[in-house]
Each structure stands twice: as C-alpha cells, then as structure tokens.
N, C-alpha and C positions, 0 to 999 in steps of 0.2 A: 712342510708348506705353511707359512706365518697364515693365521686368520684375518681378515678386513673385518673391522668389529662397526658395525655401522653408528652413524652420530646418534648420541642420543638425544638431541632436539628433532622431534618429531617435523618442525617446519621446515627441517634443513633436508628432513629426506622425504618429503612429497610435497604436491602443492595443496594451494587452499582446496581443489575441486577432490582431490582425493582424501586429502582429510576429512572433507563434509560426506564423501561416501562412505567412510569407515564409519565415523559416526552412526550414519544411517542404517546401518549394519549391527550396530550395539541392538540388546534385548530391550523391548520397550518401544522403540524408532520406529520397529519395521510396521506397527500400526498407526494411526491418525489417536492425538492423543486428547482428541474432542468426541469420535465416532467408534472408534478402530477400525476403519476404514484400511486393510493391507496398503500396502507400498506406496507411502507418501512421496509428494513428490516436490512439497511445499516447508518453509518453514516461516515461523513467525520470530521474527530474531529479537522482539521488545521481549518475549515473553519464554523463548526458548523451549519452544517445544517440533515438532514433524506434523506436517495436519497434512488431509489430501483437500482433491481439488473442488469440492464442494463445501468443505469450513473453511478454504482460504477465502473464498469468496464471499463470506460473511464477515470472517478477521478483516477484511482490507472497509467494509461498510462501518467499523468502527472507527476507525480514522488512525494515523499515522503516531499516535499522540500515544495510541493502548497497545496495536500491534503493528508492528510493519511486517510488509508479507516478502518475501524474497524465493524466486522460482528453487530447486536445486539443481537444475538442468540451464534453466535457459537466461539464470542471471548470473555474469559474472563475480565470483567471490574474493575477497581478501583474508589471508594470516589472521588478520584483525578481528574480522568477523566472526571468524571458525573458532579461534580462542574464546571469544565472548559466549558465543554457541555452547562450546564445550562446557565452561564455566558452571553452565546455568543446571548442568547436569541428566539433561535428555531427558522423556518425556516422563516416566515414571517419578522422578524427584521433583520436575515442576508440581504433575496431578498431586503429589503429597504434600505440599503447598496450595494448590490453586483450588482442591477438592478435597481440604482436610477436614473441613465443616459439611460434607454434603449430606442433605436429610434423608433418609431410609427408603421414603418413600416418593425420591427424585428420580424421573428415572431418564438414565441417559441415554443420550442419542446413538442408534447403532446406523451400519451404513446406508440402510432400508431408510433411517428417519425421513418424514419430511422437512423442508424447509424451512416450516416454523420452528418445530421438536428443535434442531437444532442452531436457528438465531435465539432462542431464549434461551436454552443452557448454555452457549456461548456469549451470550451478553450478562448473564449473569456471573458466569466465574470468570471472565477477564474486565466486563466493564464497568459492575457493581460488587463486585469483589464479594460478591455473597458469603462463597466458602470456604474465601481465604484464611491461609493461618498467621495473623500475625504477631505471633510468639516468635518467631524464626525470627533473629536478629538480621539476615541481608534481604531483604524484601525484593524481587525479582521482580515488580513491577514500578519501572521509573517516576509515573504518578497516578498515585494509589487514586482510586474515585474516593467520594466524600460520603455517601452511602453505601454502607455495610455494617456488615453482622461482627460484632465481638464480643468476647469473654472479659468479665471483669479484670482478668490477669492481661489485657492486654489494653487497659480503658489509657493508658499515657501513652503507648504507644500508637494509637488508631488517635490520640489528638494532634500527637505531631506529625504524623500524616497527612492528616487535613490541613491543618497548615501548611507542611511542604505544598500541597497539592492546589491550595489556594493562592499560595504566592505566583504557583511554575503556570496555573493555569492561563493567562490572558498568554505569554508568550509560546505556549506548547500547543494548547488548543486551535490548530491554522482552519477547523470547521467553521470557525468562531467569525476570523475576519471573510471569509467564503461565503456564508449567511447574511453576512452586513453588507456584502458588495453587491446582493441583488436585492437590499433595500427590504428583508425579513426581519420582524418584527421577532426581538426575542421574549418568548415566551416557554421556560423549559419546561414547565409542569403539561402544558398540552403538546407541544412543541416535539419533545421527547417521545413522548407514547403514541403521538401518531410515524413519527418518523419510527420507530420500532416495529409498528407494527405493518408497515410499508415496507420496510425490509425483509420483514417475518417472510412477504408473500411473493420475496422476488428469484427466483430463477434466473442460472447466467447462461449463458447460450456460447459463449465464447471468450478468451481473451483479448484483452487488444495491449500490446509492448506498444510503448509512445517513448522514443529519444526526442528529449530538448536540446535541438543542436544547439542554438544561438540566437541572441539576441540584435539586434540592428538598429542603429540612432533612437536609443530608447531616451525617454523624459528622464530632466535632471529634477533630483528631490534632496539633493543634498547640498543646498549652496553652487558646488557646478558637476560635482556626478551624483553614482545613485549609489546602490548596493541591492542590486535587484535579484529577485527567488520567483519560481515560477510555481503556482496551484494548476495541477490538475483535478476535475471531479465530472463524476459522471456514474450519473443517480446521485445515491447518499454515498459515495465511496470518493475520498480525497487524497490524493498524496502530492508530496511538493519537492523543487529541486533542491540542492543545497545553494548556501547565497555566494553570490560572486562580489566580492569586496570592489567599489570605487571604479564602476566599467560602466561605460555607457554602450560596451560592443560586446558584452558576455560572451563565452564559450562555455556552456554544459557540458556537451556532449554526454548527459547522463540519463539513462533510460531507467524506464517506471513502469509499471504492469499494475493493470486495472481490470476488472471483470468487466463483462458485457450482460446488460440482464437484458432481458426477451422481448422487453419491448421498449427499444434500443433508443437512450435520450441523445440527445447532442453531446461532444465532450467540452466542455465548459473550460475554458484558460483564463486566470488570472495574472499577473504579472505586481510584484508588491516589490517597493524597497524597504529592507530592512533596518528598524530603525531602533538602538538598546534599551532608551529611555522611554519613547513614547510611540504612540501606535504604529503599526506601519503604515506608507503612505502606499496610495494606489496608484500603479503606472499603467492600467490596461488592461482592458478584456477584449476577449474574442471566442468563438462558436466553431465546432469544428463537424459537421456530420460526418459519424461513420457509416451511416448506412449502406453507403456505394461500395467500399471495403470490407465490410461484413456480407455482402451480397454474394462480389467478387468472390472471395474467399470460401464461399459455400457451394459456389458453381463448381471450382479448384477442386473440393474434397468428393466430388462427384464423378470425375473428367479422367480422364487419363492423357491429361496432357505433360509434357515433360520439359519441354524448351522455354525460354525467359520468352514473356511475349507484354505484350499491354492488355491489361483486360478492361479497362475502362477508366475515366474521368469524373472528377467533381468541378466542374464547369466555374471560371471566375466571373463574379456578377454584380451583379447591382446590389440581391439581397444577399451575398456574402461579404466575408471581409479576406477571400484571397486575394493575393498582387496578384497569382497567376494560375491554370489552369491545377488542380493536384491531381496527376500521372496515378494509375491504378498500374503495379506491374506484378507480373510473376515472375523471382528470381532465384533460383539455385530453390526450387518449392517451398519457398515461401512469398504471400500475398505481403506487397507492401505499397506502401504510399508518399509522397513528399510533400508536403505542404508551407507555403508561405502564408504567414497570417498579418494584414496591419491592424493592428491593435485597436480596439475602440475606446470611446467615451477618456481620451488622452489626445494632446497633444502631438505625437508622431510616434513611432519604433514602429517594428515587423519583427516577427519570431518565425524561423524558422524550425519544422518540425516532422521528425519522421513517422510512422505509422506501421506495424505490424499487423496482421490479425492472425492470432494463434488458439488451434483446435483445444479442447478443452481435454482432451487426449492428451496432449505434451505438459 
C-alpha cells in the first residue's frame, strides 16, 4: 500500500488559525510572557510574544506604534501573520531579548499582580526598552524608544537606533496626531508621567471589537480625493485602520479590539488623510458612547435569554452626531450595535460603524 507523504510546507497543510494553535501549544506559549498568567489568549504581533487578558489590556494602552494586540480566538489571522509570529521565536526567545538586562532585584509581575506592578514592568521592557539586549543583530522591536540602558559594546548600535527611531517617529507615532486633534499641548516630560500613571490605575471591565465598515462623501484633501485612515481611541488606548488610497467612499470593513476601562470614556473617531511628505490633514471627528452597549451586554451575561431580540437604543439627537437611531441587539449571543456617525468639525462624510461588546472571558 504506497504512503501519502504529506507537503512539507506547513501552510499548505493547515490554516493560519491552526498554525497559531500549534504554536500556542509550543513550551513557553502556554503562559503570559509579561505574568505567567496560564493560557493566553492574546498575542502582541509587533513584539511576538502570547500575553493573557489583563497585559493585553495594558499592550493595547501603549499604542499601535510598540505593540499591536490581536485576539487568538476572536480575530481573524493570515499566513502572513503566523509566519512573522513564528519568526520572532515565541515567548521564551523574545524575554531573552526583552529581559536580558533585568536587575535582580525587579521583580515581576505574576498573575496576582496588581495593575500598577504590571503597567510598569510592561512599559519598561517594551516601551523604554530598559532590559533590552541590543547586541542581537535583528532587533525585534520596529522602533526602538530613545531612552534606554546599554552596554558600551552596544554604544553605535543604541545611536542608530535612535536615529532610526527619530526619523520613523512623526509617521508611526498616530498618539501623536490624536493628541493634537483635541488641541493638547505637547509637553512629554509631564505629559508622560501623568499619562503612565493614569494607566497604571485603570482596570478593563470589558472588551469592545469596533468594525469600520465605510466611509460616505468624505472631504476632499487631495486636489479632488483623499486617502483617508480611521483613529480609534478610548482612554489612553489608540489603534487605527489601514489607508484606503484615492476614495472618497472607503470600504474598511476592518475590525479593531480595544479594552473597556471601568469608568467607561466615549470612544473617540478621528478620520485623517494620509499624506507621505507632510502632516496628515484632518477629515473629522465624532464621539461614540458605549455605555448603552456595555450595559446591554451585562444584563445579557446575567439573563438566560437565548433568541436575537433588541435590547435597547442610543437615541439620534441634537447632542449627538448620529444620522440615525443606533439599534442595541442580541444575535447568535453576541451584544451588538450599528452605528452611523456625521463627522464633525468638517465639512461633510458619515462613517459607518459596527460595535461588539465582548466578556473579558473570551
């Protein structure tokens, strides 16, 4: 009886969502590689490592720039992704990287830690690069911050970093133009330390998955279209869509996961065109409250209801900016939302946008 000898490109014989479980499955994975928190269910794909869901929550407060946060469950993956994942070597080879310099007397966050314990050992080995080792010729972090610790053996390679880091920063840093759009005065030496320490004390209560379907008669910024990207941010946590080249009618349809902290801000939309040479220009804001969907959703995890039904409304008003009522429903047990937004402080367009609220459990 001949053998079937299976391909040996691994892509060819599962998909991306199996690949990221074998992975997760490797020695190292199966704990949080900030806590050791067992069975991650998160990953930070800038920095390649498995965290659970109380450091993602802190990863995603750093901005999109140090770590991007990606569910392993509830976001779609690509080949692409999983490759690059793979690459970085899973959690154990990053921490000998990220934690090669840690002092003796640091001590790290286990799953007990509070809050703080772990936004400071977390902002220090991913966003000040404290106990990075940059002897390692591939540097696993895209842009190195500009304050950190090094070893005379490493004094030309920690300058052209800063350099790199300096050039990449106006266009990578998107906190940057988010801050300047509600008219914040930069100032990063106080600026910083308060914002850290605002983080330090926040608790998430929930997720919330936001798909940006599309964009509608947005403002032209380019002679006669645009090249518009979408900020979302809510608290200190920001992430943004990718750009849709020369459209004045975008189609995203790409979804983004964001913490919910406990005492639940607006979610903030900006709307920018991208521009290569010079700043980007502003096509729009608008305010989105999830309270009504957060409420929803906690009644849901209490209830034993099972059939799609409507649980409530965010009312279109005067002090909002919906076109039209946004539908609260229960469908296939998940709480979701539709929302039309007209943009403010522009000239015209409306975004359309869906809404999730998912348990801190998934």
């Amino acid at each position: 009886m001949a053998t079937q000898h299976a391909n040996s490109d691994p892509k060819n014989v599962s998909g991306p969502r199996a690949r990221l479980e074998n992975l997760l499955r490797q020695p190292g994975n199966r704990h949080c590689a900030d806590c050791g928190s067992p069975d991650p269910k998160w990953v930070s794909l800038s920095t390649g490592v498995f965290i659970c869901i109380k450091c993602s929550g802190i990863h995603r407060s750093l901005g999109v720039h140090i770590s991007k946060v990606l569910s392993v469950k509830l976001d779609e993956w690509t080949n692409e992704q999983v490759d690059a994942l793979a690459e970085m070597g899973g959690n154990i080879a990053v921490n000998k990287k990220y934690e090669a310099y840690t002092p003796g007397n640091l001590k790290k966050p286990n799953p007990n830690s509070f809050i703080d314990e772990r936004s400071d050992f977390i902002r220090r080995k991913y966003e000040k690069l404290e106990f990075f080792n940059f002897d390692e010729q591939a540097l696993l972090c895209p842009y190195p911050a500009p304050h950190r610790r090094s070893s005379s053996s490493s004094t030309s390679s920690s300058s052209h970093d800063k350099k790199h880091y300096e050039k990449q920063a106006t266009r990578h840093r998107i906190g940057i133009a988010f801050r300047n759009s509600w008219g914040r005065k930069e100032s990063e030496s106080k600026n910083s330390k308060k914002a850290n320490s605002l983080v330090a004390m926040v608790e998430f209560v929930g997720l919330i998955k936001v798909n940006v379907v599309k964009g509608t008669n947005l403002a032209v910024r380019d002679v006669m279209t645009s090249d518009p990207y979408v900020i979302l941010a809510l608290g200190h946590q920001t992430v943004k869509t990718r750009v849709i080249k020369s459209n004045l009618n975008p189609v995203w349809n790409e979804s983004l996961m964001l913490s919910i902290p406990e005492n639940i801000p607006p979610l903030k939309v900006l709307v920018y065109d991208k521009d290569t040479f010079t700043t980007d220009d502003f096509m729009g804001d608008a305010e989105i409250d999830i309270q009504p969907l957060v409420t929803a959703a906690r009644a849901c995890e209490t209830s034993n209801i099972n059939e799609s039904m409507q649980l409530g409304k965010w009312v279109a008003g005067k002090d909002n900016t919906l076109v039209n009522d946004g539908i609260i429903t229960l469908v296939d047990g998940k709480v979701k939302q539709e929302i039309n937004l007209r943009l403010q402080n522009v000239e015209r367009g409306v975004l359309e946008i869906e809404l999730e609220c998912v348990p801190l459990t998934q």
